[in-house]
N, C-alpha and C positions, 0 to 999 in steps of 0.2 A: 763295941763294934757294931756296924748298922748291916741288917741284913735284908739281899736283896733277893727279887725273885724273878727268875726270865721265863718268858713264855713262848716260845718258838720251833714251829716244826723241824726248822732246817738246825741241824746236828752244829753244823760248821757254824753257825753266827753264832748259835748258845758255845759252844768252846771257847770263840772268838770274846766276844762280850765278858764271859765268864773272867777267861784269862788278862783283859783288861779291867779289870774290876777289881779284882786281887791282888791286883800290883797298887792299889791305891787303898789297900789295907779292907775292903768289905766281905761282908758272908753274901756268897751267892749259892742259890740254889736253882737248879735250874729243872724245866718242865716242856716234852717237846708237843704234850697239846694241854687243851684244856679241862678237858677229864682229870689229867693227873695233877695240874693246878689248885684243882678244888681239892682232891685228894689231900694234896702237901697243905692246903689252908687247912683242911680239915682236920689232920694232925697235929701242927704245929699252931700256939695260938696267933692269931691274925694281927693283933698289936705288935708278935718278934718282928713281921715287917716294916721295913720304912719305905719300903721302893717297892711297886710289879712293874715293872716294864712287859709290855704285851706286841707281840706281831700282827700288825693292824695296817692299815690304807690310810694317807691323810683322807678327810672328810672332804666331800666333793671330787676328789682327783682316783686316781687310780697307783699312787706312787706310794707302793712301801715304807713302811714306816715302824718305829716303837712310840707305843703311847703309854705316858707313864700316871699314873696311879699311887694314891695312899690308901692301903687296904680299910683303914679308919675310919676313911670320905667317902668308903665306897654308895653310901645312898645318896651321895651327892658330886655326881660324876659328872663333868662336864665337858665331853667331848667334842665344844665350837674352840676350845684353847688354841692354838694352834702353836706355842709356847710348852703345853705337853708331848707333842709330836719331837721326834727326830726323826729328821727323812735319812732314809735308805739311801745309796751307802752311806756311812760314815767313816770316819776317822778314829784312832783310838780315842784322841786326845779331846775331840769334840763328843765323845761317849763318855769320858771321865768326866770332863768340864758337864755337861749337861746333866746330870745323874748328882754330880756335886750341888748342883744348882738345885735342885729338886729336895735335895737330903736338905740343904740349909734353908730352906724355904718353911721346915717343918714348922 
């Protein structure tokens, strides 16, 4: 089972997020800053992840977003992707599909 990790202040999109993730069979764990992120990296080894998804801004714009991450790649992060982003709002179904896409990409 692949396990994910959310990072997001807002209570309600980690619930959200969460509860569409689990209906497609994954471990979510979620985190509402970044402090407690590093925390749970720091606990748990950073390989159990396949997935961070992070609450972030597309680059250049000011439009909400999640930007996704392999904890792995982390020294080689490349935030011009714009193919890592999903803009703000979503859909459930373009949160599964997209996160799907990311997981098979491994």
């Amino acid at each position: 089972m692949k396990t994910i990790m959310i990072v997001d202040k807002e209570t309600s999109i980690l619930e959200e997020v969460k509860t569409a993730l689990e209906e497609e069979d994954f471990t979510v764990i979620t985190a509402d800053n970044s402090r407690k992120a590093l925390e749970l990296l720091e606990k748990e080894k950073e390989e159990d992840f396949s997935l961070i998804l992070i609450n972030t801004t597309l680059p250049d714009t000011k439009q909400p977003a999640l930007f996704s991450m392999k904890p792995r790649l982390k020294k080689n992060i490349d935030t011009s992707r714009n193919e890592d982003f999903l803009q703000k709002p979503f859909t459930k179904e373009q949160l599964q599909n997209f996160v799907k896409s990311k997981i098979i990409s491994e």
